[in-house]
C-alpha positions as CSV (number, residue, x, y, z in Angstrom):
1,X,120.2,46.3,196.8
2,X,120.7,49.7,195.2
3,X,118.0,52.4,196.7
4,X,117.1,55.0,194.2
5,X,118.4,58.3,195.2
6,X,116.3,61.7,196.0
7,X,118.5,65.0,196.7
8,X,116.0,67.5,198.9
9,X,117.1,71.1,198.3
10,X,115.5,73.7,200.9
11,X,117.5,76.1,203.0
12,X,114.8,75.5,205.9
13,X,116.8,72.4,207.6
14,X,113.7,71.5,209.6
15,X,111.3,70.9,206.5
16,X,114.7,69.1,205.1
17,X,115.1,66.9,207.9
18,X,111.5,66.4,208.1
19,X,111.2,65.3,204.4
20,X,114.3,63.4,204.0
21,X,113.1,61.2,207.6
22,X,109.5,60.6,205.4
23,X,111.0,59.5,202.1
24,X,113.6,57.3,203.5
25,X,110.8,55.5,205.4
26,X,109.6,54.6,201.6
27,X,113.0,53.0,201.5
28,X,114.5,55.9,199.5
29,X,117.7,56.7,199.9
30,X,118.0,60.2,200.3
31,X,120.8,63.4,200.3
32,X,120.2,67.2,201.8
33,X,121.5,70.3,200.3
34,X,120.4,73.7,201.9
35,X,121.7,75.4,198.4
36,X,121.7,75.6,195.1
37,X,125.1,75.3,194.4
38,X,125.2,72.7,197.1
39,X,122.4,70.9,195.3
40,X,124.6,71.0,192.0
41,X,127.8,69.1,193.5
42,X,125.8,66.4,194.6
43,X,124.1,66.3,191.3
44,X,128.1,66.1,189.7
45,X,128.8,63.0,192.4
46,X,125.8,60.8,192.6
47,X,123.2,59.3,190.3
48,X,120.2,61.2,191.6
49,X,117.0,60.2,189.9
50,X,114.7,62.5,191.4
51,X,115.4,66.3,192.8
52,X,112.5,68.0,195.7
53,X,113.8,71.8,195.0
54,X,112.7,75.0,196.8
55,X,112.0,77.7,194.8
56,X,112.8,80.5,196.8
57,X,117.0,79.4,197.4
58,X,119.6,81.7,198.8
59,X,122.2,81.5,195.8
60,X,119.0,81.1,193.3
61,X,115.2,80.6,191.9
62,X,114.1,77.1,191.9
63,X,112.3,77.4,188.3
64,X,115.3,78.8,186.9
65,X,117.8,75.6,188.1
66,X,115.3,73.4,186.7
67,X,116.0,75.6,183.3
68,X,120.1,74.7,184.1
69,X,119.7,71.2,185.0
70,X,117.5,69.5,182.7
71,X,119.9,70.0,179.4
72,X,122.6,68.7,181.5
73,X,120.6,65.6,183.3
74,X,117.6,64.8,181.0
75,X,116.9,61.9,183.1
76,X,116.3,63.4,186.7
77,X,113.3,64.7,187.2
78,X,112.6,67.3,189.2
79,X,109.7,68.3,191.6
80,X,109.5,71.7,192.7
81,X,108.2,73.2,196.2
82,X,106.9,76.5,197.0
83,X,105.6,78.6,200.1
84,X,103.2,80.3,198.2
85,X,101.6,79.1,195.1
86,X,102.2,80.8,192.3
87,X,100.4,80.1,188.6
88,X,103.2,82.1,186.4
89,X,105.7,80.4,188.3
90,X,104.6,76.9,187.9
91,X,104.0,77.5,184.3
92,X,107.5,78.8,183.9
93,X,108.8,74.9,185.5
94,X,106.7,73.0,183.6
95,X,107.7,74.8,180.5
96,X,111.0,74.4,181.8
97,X,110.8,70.8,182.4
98,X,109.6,69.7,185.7
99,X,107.8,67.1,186.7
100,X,105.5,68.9,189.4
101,X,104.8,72.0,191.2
102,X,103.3,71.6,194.6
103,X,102.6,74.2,197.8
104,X,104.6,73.0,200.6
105,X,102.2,71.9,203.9
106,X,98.7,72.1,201.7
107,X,100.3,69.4,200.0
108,X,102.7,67.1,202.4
109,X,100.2,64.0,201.5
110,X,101.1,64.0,197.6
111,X,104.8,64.4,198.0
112,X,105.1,59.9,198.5
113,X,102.9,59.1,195.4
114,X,104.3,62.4,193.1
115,X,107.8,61.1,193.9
116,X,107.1,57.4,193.0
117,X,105.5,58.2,190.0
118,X,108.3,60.5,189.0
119,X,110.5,57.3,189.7
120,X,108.9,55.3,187.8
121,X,109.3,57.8,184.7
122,X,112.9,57.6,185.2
123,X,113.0,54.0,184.9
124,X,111.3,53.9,181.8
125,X,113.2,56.7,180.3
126,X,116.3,54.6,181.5
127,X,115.0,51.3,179.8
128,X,113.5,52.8,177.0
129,X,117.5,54.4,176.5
130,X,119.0,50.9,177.1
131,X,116.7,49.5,174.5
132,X,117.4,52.2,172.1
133,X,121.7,51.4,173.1
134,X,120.9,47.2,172.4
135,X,119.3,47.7,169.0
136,X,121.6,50.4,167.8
137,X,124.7,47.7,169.1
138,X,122.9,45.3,167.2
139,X,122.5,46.7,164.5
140,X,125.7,48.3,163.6
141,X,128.7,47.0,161.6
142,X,130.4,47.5,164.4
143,X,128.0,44.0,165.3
144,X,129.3,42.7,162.4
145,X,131.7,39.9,163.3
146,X,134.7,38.8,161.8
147,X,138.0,39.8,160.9
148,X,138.5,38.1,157.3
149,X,139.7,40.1,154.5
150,X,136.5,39.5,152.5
151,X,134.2,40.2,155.8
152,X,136.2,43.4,155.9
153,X,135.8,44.5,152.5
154,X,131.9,43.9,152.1
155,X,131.5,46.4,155.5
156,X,134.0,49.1,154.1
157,X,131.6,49.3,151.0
158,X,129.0,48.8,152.8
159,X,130.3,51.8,155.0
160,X,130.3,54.0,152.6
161,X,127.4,53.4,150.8
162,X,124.8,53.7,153.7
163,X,124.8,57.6,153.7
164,X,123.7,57.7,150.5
165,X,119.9,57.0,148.9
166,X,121.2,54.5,146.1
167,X,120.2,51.4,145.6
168,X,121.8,48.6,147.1
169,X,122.2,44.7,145.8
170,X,123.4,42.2,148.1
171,X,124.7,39.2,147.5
172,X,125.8,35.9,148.7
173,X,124.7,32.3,149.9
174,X,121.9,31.7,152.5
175,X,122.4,32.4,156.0
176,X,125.4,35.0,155.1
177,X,124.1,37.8,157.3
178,X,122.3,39.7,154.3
179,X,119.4,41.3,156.2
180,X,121.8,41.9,159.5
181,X,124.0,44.2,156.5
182,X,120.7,45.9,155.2
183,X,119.9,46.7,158.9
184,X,123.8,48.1,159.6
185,X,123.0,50.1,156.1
186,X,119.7,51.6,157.3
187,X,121.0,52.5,161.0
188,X,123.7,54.2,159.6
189,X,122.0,56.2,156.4
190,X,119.8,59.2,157.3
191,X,116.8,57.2,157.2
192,X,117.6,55.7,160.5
193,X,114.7,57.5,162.6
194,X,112.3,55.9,159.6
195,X,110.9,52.4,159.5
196,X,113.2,49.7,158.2
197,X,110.9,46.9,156.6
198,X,111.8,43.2,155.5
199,X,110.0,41.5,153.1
200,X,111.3,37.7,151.9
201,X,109.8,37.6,148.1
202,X,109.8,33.7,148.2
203,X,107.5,33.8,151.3
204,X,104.5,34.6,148.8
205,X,102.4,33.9,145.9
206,X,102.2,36.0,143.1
207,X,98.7,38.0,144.2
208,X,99.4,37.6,147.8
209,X,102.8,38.9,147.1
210,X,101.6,42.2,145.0
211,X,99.1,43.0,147.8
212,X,101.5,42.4,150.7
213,X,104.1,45.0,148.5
214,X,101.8,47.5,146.6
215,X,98.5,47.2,149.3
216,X,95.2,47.4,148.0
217,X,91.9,49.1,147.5
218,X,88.5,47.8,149.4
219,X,86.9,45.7,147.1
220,X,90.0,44.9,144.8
221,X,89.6,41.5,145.2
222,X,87.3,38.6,147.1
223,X,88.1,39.3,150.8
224,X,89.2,42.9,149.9
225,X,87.4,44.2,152.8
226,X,89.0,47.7,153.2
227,X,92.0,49.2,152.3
228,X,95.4,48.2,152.9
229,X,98.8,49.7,153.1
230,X,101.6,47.9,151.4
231,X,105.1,47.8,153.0
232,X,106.0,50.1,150.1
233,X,104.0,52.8,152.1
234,X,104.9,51.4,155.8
235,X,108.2,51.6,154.6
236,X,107.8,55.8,153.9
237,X,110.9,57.8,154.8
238,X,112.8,54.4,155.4
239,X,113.9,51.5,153.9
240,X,112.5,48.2,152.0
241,X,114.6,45.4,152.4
242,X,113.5,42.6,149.6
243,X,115.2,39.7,150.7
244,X,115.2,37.3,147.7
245,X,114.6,38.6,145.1
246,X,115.3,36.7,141.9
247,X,112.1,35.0,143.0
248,X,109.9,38.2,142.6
249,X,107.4,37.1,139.4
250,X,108.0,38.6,136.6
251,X,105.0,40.5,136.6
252,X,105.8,42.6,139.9
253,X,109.5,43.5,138.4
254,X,108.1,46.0,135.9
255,X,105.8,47.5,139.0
256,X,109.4,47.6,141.4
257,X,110.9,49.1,138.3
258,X,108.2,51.6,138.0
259,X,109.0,52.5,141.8
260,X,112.7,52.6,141.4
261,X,112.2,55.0,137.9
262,X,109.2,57.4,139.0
263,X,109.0,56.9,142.8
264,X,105.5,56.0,142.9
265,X,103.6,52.6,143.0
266,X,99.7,51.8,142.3
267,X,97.7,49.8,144.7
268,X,95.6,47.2,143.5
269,X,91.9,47.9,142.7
270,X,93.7,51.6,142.4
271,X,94.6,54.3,139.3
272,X,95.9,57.2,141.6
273,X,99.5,56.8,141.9
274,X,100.9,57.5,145.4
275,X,104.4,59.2,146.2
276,X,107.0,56.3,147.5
277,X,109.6,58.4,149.3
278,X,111.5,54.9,150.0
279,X,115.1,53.2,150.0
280,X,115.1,49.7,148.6
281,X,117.7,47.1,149.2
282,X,117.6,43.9,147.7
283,X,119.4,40.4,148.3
284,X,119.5,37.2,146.6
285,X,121.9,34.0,146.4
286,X,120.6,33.6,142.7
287,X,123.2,34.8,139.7
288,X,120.4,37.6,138.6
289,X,122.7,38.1,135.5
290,X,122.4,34.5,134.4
291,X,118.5,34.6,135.5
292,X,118.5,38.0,132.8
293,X,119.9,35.4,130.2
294,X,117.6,32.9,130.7
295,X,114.6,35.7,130.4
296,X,113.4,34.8,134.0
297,X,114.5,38.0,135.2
298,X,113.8,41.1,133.6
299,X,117.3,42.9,132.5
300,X,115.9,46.8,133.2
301,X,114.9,46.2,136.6
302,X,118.5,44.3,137.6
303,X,120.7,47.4,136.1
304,X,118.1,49.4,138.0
305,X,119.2,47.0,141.5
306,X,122.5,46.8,140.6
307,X,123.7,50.2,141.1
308,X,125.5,49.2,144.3
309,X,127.0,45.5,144.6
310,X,128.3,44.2,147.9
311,X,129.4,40.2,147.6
312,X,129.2,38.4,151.1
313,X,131.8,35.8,151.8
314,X,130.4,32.2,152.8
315,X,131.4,30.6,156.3
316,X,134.0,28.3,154.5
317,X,135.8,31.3,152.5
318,X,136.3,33.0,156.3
319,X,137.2,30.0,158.5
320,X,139.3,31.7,161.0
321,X,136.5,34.0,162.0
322,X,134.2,30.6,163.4
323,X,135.3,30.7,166.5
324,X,134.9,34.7,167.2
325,X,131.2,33.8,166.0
326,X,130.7,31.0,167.6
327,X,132.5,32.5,170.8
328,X,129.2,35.4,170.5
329,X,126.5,32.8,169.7
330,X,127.7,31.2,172.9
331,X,127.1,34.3,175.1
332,X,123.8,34.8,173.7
333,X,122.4,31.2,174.4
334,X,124.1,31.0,177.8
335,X,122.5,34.3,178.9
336,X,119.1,32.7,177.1
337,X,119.1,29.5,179.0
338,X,121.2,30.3,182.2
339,X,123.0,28.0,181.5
340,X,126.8,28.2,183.0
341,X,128.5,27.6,179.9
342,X,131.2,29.6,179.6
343,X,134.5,28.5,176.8
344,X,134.7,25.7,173.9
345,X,137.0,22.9,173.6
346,X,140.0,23.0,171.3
347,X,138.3,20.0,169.9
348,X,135.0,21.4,169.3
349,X,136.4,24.4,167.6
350,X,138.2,22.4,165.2
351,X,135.1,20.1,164.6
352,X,133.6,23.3,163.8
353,X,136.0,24.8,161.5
354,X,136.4,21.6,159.3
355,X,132.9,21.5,158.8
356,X,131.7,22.6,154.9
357,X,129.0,25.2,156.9
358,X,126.6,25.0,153.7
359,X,124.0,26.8,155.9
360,X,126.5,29.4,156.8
361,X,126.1,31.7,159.9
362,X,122.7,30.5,160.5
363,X,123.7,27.5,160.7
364,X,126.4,27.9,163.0
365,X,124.2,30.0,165.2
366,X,121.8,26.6,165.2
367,X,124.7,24.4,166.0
368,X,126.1,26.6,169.3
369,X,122.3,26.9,170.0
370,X,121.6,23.3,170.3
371,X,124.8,22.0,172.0
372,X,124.2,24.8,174.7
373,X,120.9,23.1,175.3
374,X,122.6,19.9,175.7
375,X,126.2,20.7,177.9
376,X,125.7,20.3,181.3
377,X,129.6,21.5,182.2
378,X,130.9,24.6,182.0
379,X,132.9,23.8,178.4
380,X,131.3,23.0,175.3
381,X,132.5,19.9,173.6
382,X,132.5,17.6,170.6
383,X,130.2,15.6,172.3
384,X,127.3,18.3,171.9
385,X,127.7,18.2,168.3
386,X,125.5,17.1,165.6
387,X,126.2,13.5,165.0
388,X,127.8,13.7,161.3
389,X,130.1,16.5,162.3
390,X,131.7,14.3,164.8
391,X,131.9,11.2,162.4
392,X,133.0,13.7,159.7
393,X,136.7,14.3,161.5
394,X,136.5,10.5,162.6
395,X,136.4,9.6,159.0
396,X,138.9,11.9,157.7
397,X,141.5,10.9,160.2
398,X,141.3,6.9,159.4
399,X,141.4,7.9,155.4
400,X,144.0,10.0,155.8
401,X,146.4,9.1,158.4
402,X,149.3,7.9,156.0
403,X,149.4,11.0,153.4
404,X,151.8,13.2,154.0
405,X,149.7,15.8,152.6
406,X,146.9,15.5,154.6
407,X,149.2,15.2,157.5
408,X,150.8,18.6,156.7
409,X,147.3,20.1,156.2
410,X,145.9,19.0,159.8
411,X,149.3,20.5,161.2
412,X,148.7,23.8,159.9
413,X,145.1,24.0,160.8
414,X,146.3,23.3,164.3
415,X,149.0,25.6,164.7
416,X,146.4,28.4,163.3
417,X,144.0,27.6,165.3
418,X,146.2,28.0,168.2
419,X,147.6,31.2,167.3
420,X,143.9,32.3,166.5
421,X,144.7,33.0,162.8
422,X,147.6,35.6,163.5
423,X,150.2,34.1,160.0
424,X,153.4,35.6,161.5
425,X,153.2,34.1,164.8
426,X,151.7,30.7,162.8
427,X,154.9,30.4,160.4
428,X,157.6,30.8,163.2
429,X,155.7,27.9,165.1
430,X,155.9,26.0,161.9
431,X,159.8,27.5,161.3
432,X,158.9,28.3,157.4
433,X,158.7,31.5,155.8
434,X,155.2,33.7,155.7
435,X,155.1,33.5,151.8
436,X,155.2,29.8,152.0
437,X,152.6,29.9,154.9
438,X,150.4,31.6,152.6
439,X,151.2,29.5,149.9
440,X,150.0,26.2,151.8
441,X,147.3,28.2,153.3
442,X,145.7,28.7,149.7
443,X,146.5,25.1,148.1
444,X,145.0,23.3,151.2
445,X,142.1,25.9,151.3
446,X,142.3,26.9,155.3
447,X,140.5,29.7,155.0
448,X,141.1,33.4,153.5
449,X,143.7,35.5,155.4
């Protein structure tokens, strides 16, 4: 067990001793320092959470070191003790940061609660960072798996867009990772401190749909009963993510257009246009231009959404980076379900790199969820696979056991696999040259580079 640490500065080693024999008694663990500059050192060598500090010192004034330390450990609080109360002095500390200002003997009794309240402030200031640290890691493109060619071209656009305000379109088939890329987008634009809100346009009917974006007056509509902000307006300062868009009706296109031309929307039951100070990123697996040919979608707004077009890759266009995201989904579930789970199979990586993945990541991240659920060993295997994607290989070995081609095809899936993708390493296994590696790589369809 690791006791949370209290440094006692006061050049009076009686009242020190006496102090640091109370607190540790609370099951504190506790450090002395009759100065100052003392004080500092162990400040450099431990993790002190809470300081008790004189403020009449030999080498210093208590108020002022509060002033020096707190820009240089805004986590440790510190509780400062006097002789002789003074009211311009304990302004001066709080002003400068600390936590407390007490008289030393008048108030001996407070010093146990006032120190485990200012402990537990720490702790939340420390979770509340570590929160702060998991969602920004989250978040990120640096959370953004995969080492593919195409993977690494949609974040290198994607880098460079996010400082900016435009418009962003993404695109690519379900369960590609769109809203994980508007997220990385947001976290990194200037907006970041602003709300980020997702709204999934096929989630809604038409009215529901306008209220839910736009909000609405009281008494707009039966069951209007006051009024409502629309995530247009929860969105201020930040970003709107409209996740499927090409099913938006066609109605509420020309009121999006109307916020991407003029930066202001209308809510219903409303005529005073309000200011939308707000980013919007859009995403669809629909071909919006064809949708504009057909008339369902209107052709102003999509060269308005268009400004910015970022194409995500499928799973089965960026095979070889399966296993890195399967490897991640694994940790996550494991950690979910304590479960003591802790590598994959060569088998079950294969299974899962031959499979057609028409769900994509989220798929995948369904697949490792459910076969953590059911392995009881410390290795996940075919068997914890989905029935058809361990009769799928079955199948394809007994059609294909006599063609040569196939046979060649299965060969350099393997040797890939075990060289985790890396070409050069894979073609002097297979003693051919790396153009002809690539060459077999594309006419059997193993994945992109």
């Amino acid at each position: 067990m690791i006791l949370n640490k209290i440094l006692i500065i006061d050049d009076e080693e009686k009242l020190r001793s006496l102090l640091s024999r109370i607190i540790r008694l609370e099951g504190f663990t506790v450090l002395e320092a009759g100065t100052i500059k003392a004080g500092i050192k162990l400040l450099e060598k431990e993790k002190v959470e809470v300081v008790l500090c004189d403020v009449k010192l030999p080498d210093g004034n208590g108020v002022d070191f509060v002033n020096e330390i707190k820009p240089k450990y805004p986590l440790v609080e510190i509780i400062l003790l006097t002789a002789y109360g003074n009211i311009g002095d304990g302004v001066q500390a709080m002003k400068n940061g600390a936590f407390d200002y007490i008289t030393k003997g008048d108030d001996n009794d407070k010093i146990i609660p006032l120190l485990n309240r200012a402990m537990e402030k720490v702790q939340m200031q420390k979770r509340i960072g570590q929160l702060e640290e998991q969602v920004g890691k989250r978040y990120n493109f640096d959370s953004i798996l995969g080492k593919s060619t195409l993977i690494q071209e949609a974040i290198s656009m994607a880098k460079k867009v996010a400082p900016t305000d435009a418009t962003v379109l993404l695109l690519g088939e379900t369960g590609t990772g769109k809203e994980v890329f508007a997220q990385a987008i947001h976290n990194s634009s200037g907006r970041t401190c602003s709300p980020f809100v997702a709204l999934n346009c096929s989630a809604f009917g038409k009215d529901l749909l306008e209220s839910e974006l736009f909000g609405h007056k009281v008494g707009a509509f039966t069951g209007a009963l006051k009024d409502k902000k629309g995530l247009i307006e929860e969105a201020t300062g930040g970003t709107l993510f409209l996740d499927e868009i090409g099913e938006l009706h066609f109605d509420l296109q020309a009121k999006l257009l109307r916020v991407l031309e003029t930066h202001e929307f209308i809510k219903v039951g409303d005529t005073k246009p309000i200011k939308a100070d707000v980013r919007i990123i859009a995403a669809t697996n629909r071909n919006l231009q064809q949708e504009v040919n057909e008339g369902k979608f209107r052709e102003d707004l999509f060269y308005r959404i268009n400004v910015f077009t970022i194409s995500l890759p499928s799973l089965k266009h960026r095979k070889n980076d399966i296993p890195v995201l399967a490897e991640s989904f694994l940790k996550i579930f494991a950690q979910k379900t304590n479960a003591k789970i802790i590598s994959m199979s060569r088998d079950f990586t294969e299974r899962l790199q031959q499979h057609d993945w028409k769900g994509n990541i989220r798929e995948l991240k369904n697949v490792i969820e459910r076969a953590v659920i059911l392995s009881a060993g410390e290795e996940l295997t075919v068997d914890a696979l989905p029935l058809e994607m361990q009769q799928l290989r079955y199948e394809q070995k007994t059609l294909s056991a006599f063609d040569l081609a196939s046979v060649e095809k299965l060969h350099i899936q393997r040797v890939l696999i075990h060289t985790r993708g890396n070409k050069t390493e894979t073609a002097k296994l297979l003693n051919i040259g790396l153009t002809t590696l690539y060459r077999k790589i594309e006419e059997y369809g193993l994945g992109t580079p």
